[in-house]
Structure formats: structure tokens, C-alpha cells
ZALO-322569 format. One record per residue (C-alpha): residue in one letter; residue number from 1; y, z, x. Coordinates in nm, 2 decimals, always signed. Last residue first. Layout:
N
+------+-----+--------+--------+--------+
| rest |  nr |      v |      w |      u |
+------+-----+--------+--------+--------+
|    A | NUM |      Y |      Z |      X |
...
+------+-----+--------+--------+--------+
END
This chain:
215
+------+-----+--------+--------+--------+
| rest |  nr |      v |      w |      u |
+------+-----+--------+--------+--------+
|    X | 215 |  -8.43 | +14.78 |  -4.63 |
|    X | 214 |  -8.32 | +14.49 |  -4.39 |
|    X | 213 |  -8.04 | +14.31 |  -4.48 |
|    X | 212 |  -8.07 | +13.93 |  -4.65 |
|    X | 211 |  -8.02 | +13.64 |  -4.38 |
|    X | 210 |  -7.73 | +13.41 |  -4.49 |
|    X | 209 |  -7.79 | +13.10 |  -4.66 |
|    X | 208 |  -7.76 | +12.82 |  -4.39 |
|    X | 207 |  -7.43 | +12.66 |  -4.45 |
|    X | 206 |  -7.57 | +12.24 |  -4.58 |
|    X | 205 |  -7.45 | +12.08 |  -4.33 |
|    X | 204 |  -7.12 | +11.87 |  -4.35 |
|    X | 203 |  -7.15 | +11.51 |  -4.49 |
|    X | 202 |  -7.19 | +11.22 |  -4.24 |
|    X | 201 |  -6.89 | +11.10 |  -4.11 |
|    X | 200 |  -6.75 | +10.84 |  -4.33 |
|    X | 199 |  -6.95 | +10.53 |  -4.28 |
|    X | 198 |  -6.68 | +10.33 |  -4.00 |
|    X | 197 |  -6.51 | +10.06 |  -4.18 |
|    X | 196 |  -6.63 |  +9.75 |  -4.18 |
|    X | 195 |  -6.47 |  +9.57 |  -3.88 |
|    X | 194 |  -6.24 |  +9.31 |  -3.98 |
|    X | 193 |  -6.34 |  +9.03 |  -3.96 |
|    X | 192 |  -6.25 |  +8.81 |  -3.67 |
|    X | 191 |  -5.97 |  +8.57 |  -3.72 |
|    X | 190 |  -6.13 |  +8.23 |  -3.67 |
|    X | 189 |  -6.03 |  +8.07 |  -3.34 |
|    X | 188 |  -5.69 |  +7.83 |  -3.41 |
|    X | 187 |  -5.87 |  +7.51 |  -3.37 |
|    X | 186 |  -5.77 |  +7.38 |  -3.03 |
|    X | 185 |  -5.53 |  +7.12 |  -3.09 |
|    X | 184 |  -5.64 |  +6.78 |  -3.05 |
|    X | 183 |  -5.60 |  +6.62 |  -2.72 |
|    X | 182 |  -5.36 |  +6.34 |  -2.72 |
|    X | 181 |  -5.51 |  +6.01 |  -2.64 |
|    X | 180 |  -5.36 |  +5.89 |  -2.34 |
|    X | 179 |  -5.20 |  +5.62 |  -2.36 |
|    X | 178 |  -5.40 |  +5.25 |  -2.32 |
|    X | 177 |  -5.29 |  +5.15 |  -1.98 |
|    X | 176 |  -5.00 |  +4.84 |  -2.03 |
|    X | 175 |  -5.25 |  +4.55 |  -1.97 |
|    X | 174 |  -5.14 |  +4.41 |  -1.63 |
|    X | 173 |  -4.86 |  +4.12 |  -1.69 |
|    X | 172 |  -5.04 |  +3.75 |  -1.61 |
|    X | 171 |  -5.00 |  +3.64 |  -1.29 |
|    X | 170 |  -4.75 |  +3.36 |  -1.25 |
|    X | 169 |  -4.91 |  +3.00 |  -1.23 |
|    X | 168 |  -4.84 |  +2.86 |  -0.91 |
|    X | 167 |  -4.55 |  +2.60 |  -0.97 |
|    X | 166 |  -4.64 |  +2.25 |  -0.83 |
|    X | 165 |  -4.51 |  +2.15 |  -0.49 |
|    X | 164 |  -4.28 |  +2.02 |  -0.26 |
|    X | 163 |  -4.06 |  +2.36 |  -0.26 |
|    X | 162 |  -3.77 |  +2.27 |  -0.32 |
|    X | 161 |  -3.89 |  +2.12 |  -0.63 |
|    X | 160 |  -4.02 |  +2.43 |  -0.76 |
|    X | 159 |  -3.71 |  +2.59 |  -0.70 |
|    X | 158 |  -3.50 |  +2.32 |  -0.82 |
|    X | 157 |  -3.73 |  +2.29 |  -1.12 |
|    X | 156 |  -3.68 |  +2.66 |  -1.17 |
|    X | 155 |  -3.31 |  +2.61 |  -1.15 |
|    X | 154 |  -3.32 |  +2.36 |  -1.45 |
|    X | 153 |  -3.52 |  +2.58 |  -1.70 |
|    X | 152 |  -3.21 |  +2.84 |  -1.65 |
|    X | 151 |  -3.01 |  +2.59 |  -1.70 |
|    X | 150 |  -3.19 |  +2.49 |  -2.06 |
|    X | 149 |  -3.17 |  +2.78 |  -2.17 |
|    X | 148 |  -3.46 |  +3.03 |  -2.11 |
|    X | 147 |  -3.75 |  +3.13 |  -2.41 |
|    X | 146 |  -4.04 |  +2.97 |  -2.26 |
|    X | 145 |  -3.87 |  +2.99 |  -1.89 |
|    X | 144 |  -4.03 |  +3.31 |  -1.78 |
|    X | 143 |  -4.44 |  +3.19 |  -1.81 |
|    X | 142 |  -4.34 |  +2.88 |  -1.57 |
|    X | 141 |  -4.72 |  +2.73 |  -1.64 |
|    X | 140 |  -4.67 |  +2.64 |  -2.02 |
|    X | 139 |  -4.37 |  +2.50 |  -1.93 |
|    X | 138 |  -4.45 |  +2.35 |  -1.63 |
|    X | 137 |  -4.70 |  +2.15 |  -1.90 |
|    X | 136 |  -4.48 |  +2.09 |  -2.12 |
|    X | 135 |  -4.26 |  +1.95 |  -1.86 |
|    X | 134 |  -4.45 |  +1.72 |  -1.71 |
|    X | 133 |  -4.72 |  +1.77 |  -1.42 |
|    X | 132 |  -4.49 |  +1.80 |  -1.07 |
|    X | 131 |  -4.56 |  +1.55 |  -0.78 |
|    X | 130 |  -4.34 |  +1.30 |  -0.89 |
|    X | 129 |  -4.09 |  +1.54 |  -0.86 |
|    X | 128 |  -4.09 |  +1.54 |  -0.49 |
|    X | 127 |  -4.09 |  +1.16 |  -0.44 |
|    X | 126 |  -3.76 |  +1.19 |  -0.62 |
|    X | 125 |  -3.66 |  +1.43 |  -0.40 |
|    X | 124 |  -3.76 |  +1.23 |  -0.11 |
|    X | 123 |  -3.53 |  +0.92 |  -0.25 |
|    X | 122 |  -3.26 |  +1.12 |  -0.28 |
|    X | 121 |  -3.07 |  +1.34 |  -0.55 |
|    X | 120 |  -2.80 |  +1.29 |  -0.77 |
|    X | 119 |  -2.68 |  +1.61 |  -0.98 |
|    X | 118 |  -2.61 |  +1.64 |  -1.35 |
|    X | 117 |  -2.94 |  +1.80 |  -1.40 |
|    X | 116 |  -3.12 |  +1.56 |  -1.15 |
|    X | 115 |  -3.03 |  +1.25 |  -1.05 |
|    X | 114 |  -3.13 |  +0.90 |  -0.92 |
|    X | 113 |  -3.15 |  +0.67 |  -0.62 |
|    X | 112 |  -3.31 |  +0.35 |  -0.54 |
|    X | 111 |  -3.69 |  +0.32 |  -0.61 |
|    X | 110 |  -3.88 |  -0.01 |  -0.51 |
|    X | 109 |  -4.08 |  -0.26 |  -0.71 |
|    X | 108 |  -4.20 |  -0.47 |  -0.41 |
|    X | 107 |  -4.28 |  -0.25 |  -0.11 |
|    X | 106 |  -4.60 |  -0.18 |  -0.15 |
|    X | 105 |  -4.62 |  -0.24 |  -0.56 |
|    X | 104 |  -4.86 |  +0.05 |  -0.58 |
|    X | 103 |  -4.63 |  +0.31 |  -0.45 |
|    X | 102 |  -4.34 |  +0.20 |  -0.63 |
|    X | 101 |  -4.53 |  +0.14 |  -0.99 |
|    X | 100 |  -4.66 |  +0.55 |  -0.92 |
|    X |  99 |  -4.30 |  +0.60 |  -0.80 |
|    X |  98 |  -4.16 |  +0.48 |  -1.16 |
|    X |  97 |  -4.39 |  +0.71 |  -1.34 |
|    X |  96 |  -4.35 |  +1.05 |  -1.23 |
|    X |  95 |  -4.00 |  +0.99 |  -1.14 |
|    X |  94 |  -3.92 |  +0.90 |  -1.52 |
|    X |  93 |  -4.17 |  +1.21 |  -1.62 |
|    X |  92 |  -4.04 |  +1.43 |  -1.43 |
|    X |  91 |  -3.68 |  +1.63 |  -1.60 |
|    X |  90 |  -3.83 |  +1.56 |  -1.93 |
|    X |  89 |  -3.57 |  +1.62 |  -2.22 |
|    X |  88 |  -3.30 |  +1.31 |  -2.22 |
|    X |  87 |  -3.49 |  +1.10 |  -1.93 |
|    X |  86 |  -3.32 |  +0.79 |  -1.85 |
|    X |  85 |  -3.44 |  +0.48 |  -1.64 |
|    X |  84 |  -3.25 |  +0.25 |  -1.47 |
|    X |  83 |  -3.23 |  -0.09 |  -1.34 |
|    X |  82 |  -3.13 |  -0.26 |  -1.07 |
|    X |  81 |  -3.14 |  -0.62 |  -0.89 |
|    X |  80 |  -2.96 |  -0.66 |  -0.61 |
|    X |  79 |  -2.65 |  -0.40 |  -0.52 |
|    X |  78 |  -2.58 |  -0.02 |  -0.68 |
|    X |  77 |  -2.72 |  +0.21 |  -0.36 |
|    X |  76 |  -2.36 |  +0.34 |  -0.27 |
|    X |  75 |  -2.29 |  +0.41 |  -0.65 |
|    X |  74 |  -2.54 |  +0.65 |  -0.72 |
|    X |  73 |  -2.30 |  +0.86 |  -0.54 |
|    X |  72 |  -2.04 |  +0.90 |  -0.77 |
|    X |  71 |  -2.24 |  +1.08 |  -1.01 |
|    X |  70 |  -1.92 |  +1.23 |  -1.21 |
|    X |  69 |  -2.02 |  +1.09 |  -1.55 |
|    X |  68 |  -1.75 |  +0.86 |  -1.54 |
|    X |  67 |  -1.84 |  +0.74 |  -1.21 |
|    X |  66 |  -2.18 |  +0.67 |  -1.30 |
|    X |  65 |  -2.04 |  +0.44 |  -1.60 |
|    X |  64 |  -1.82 |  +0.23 |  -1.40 |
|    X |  63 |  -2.10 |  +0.22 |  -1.13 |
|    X |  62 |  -2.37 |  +0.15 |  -1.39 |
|    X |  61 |  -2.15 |  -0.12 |  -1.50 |
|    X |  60 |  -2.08 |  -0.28 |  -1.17 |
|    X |  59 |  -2.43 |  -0.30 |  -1.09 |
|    X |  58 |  -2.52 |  -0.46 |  -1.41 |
|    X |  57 |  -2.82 |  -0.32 |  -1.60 |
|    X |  56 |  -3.18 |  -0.33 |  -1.71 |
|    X |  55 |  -3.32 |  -0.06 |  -1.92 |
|    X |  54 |  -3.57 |  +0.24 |  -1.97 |
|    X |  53 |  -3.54 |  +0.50 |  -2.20 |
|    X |  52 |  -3.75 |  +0.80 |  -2.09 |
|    X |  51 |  -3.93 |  +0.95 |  -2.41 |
|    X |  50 |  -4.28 |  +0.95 |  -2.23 |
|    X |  49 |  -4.41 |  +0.70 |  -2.48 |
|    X |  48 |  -4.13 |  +0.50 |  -2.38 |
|    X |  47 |  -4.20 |  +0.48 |  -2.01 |
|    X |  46 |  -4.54 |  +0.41 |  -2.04 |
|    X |  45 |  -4.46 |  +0.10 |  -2.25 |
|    X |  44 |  -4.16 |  -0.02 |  -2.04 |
|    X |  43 |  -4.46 |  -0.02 |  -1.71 |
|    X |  42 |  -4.69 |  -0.15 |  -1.93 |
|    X |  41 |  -4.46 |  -0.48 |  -1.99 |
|    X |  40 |  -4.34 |  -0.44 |  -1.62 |
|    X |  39 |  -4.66 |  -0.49 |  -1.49 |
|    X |  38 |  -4.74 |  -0.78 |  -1.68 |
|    X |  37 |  -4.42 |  -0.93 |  -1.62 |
|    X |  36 |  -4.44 |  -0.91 |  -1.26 |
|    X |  35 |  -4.25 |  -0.66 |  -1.07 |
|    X |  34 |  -4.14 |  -0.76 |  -0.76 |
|    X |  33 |  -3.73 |  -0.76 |  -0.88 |
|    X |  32 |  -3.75 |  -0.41 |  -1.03 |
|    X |  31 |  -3.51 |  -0.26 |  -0.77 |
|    X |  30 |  -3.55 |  +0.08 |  -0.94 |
|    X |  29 |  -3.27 |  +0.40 |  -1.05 |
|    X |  28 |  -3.42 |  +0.72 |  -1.18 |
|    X |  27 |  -3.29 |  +0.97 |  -1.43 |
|    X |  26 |  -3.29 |  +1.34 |  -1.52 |
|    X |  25 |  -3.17 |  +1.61 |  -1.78 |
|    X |  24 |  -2.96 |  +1.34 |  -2.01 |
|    X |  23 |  -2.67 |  +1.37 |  -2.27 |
|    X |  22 |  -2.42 |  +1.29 |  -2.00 |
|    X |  21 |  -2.60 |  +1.01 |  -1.84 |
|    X |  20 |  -2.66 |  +0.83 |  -2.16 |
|    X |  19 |  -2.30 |  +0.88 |  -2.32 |
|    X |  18 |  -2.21 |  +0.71 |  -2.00 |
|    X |  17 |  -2.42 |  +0.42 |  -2.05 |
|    X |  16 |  -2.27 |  +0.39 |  -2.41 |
|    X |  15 |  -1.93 |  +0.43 |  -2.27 |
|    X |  14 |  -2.02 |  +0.14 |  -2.00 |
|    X |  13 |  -2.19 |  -0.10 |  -2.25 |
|    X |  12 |  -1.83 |  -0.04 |  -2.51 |
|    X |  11 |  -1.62 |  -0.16 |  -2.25 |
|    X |  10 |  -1.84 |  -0.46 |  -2.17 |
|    X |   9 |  -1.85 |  -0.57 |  -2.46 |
|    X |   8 |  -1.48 |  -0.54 |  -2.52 |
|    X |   7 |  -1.41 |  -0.68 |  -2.23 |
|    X |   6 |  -1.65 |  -0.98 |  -2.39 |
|    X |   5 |  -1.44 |  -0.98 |  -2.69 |
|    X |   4 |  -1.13 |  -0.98 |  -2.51 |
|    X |   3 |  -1.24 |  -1.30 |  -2.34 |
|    X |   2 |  -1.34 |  -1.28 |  -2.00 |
|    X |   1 |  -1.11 |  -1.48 |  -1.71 |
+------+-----+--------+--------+--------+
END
């Protein structure tokens, strides 16, 4: 029977792992047993200069800790050699890099299961994100999530996910038409002078003098 220090141990392995899940946006679970040491030395290097933490782990541990952080279902692929990688911001980049090991190990370094914003997803979904660039990129791309919360940021994956493919990038906004410039008032026309006034009628006639009688 384990000491009390080893329950211990244990004990405080599964709240960490927990603690992991919980404060995570994505993770993948591998069979790593056809990895050679090599491989596995670049593969933990890769890993961590993408931010994923990347570990080995007891089946029955991970299933405690899964269970806690309500992915039951990882459980049901928790048997031979497993270990786990765990993405706190980057919601690709552990399925990014684990399936390029899987694809060029042919069937040695396999992927199990893993989980996506809280949710477990398959094999093919996993596959799926692999396929995506990494999330500063998407975010660069995904114009309408620069500013969203981190849900919000979660459903477009889904959606792009869903999908099988990259995001297209969004057309960019039309330039809002330059208004109108406003015509300038007509310049008020220039009161017309005011006609001179008319020459006063010409002076009178002189009276012719009248004629002087005859004699």
C-alpha cells in the first residue's frame, strides 16, 4: 500500500494537472512510445517555444484530473503510454505540432484524444486544426475578433474549424465616400448702384419776347 507521502504526491500531481486543464484553451493527448529520443528532444523543444507544456503522465492521473475538469471522455482513450500537451493561449499550435510528429512517424508516435475550449474533441478534429496557421496569425486574419473575449475568439475557431479550413480573410470595409463638399454660398450679387439721378429736366425756354404792334 502507498505511503501517505506518496498519496500525497499523487494528490497534489492530479490538482496540478487539473489546474492545467482549467486554465488552458486547448490540449492534445499522444502515445509517444515510437518516438526516439532524438525526435522527442526536438519535439519538447518545438513545443515549448510554442508555449504548449508538454509532459508525460499516468493514465490514472490524467483520468482523476480529466474528470475533475469535466472532460470525461478523455478517459476512454487513457491506456499504454500517454502523454499530453497543454496549450494555455494557442488553441493550434499543440495540434499543429504533435500531428506533424504523427504523420511522419507512420504509425509510431500516435495522437489519442484532446480538447478544445473546455470541450474534447476527436481525432479528425484534431487533424482539422492542424491545418489552421497559429493564432496570431488567425488573429490578424479574423479582422472581428481583435478586440473579442476570449469566447467569442473560441466560436470563430469552431467555425473555422468546422469548416476544414483556414479563415478567408474578410474584405476590408469600403472607404466611407468622402462627403460631399458643401457648395459655397453664392456671393450675395452686389447691390446695384443706384441709378444717378435723372438731370433735372432741362430748363424751360427762354418765352420768346413778344412781337411789338404795328404803327
Amino acid at each position: 500500500m502507498p505511503s501517505a507521502k506518496v498519496l500525497e504526491q499523487k494528490k497534489q500531481m492530479v490538482a496540478d494537472l487539473v489546474d492545467s486543464l482549467n486554465n488552458s484553451v486547448a490540449g492534445v493527448i499522444v502515445d509517444y512510445k515510437g518516438i526516439t529520443v532524438a525526435d522527442d528532444t526536438k519535439l519538447r523543444k518545438e513545443l515549448r517555444e510554442a508555449g504548449v507544456k508538454y509532459s508525460v503522465v499516468k493514465n490514472t492521473l490524467l483520468g482523476l484530473a480529466a474528470k475533475s475538469a469535466g472532460l470525461d471522455d478523455i478517459t476512454n482513450v487513457l491506456e499504454g503510454t500517454t502523454a499530453i500537451a497543454i496549450s494555455p493561449e494557442d488553441q493550434t499550435a499543440a495540434a499543429r505540432i504533435l500531428q506533424k510528429y504523427a504523420d511522419a512517424s507512420k504509425g509510431k508516435f500516435t495522437i489519442k484524444s484532446g480538447y478544445l475550449e473546455g470541450k474534447v474533441i476527436d481525432t479528425a478534429m484534431i487533424e482539422s486544426l492542424a491545418k489552421l496557421p497559429s493564432r496570431d496569425i488567425l488573429l490578424a486574419t479574423v479582422c472581428n475578433a481583435f478586440n473579442a473575449p476570449i469566447a467569442a475568439f473560441a466560436r470563430v475557431i469552431q467555425a473555422v474549424v468546422d469548416k476544414g479550413g483556414a479563415p478567408e480573410e474578410e474584405a476590408a470595409p469600403a472607404e466611407e465616400a468622402a462627403p460631399v463638399e458643401e457648395a459655397a454660398p453664392a456671393e450675395e450679387a452686389a447691390p446695384a448702384e443706384e441709378a444717378a439721378p435723372a438731370e433735372e429736366a432741362a430748363a424751360p425756354a427762354e418765352e420768346a419776347p413778344a412781337e411789338t404792334p404795328a404803327e
